[in-house]
Steps between C-alpha positions, in 0.01 A plus 500: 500500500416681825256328763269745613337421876204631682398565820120469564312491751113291505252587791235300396248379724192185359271259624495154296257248584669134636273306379345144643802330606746770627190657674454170698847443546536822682171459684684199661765627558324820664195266686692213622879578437553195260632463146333322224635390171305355218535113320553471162272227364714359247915501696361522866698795594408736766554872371563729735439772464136371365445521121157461306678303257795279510819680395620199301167344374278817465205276614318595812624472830268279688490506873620688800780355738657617766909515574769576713508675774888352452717520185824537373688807348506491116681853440535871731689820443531696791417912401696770661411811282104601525245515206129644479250359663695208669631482877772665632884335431620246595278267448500137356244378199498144348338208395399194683398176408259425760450146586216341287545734225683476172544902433686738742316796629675810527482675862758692763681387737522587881737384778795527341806760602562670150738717615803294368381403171758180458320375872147568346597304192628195648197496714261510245661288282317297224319195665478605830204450675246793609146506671216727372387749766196681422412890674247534793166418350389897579805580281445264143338709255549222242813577310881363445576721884304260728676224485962452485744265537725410797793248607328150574 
């Protein structure tokens, strides 16, 4: 049997409403450069980023708390060829387990010479320690961009 492939390309633009509890995470995040995660009622955990509903329980989430700015690297790949709609390569993305918090969150990473990839890896190696740095306060617009990860 052959395989048959495709090339396609999708320009598609939308607009999807966030909802309650991303659209106040981001508001924090934008307004006061902090991250918020949300406690499950019934285990405790801190989800981050904030769910309505508990991922293992399905019950409501019940109140706002607030984590990091410090964590520890959970996973990164380091991207050298570009895609749509994403920042120019090289550039570092991963996810972080920010102190206080029992999900990563996903962000980039700055400060780090990518130019030798075997360097960049051993630098941003799983469990190593980062800070959250947020954008000028003139620059948040209340997205995943305002805020990255660097070396603690």
């Amino acid at each position: 049997m052959e395989l048959l492939k495709r090339q396609e390309d999708w320009k598609i633009t939308y607009t999807h409403a966030l909802g309650e509890v991303a659209s106040w995470f981001f508001v924090q995040i934008r307004d006061n450069a902090k991250i918020f995660g949300r406690r499950c009622g019934d285990t405790g955990r801190v989800l981050v980023p904030p769910r309505a509903f508990s991922d293992q329980t399905l019950e409501p989430t019940t109140e706002w708390v607030e984590v990091g700015p410090g964590g520890k690297i959970e996973t990164f790949t380091i991207v050298y060829e570009p895609f749509n709609n994403l920042p120019e390569p090289p550039y570092a993305f991963g996810y972080v387990l920010l102190d206080g918090a029992d999900t990563a969150l996903g962000g980039y990473f700055r400060g780090v010479d990518l130019a030798d990839p075997a360097a960049a890896a051993e630098k941003l190696k799983i469990g190593t320690r980062v800070v959250t740095k947020f954008a000028d306060k003139d620059k948040r617009k209340g997205d995943m961009l305002d805020f990255w990860f660097e070396l603690a």
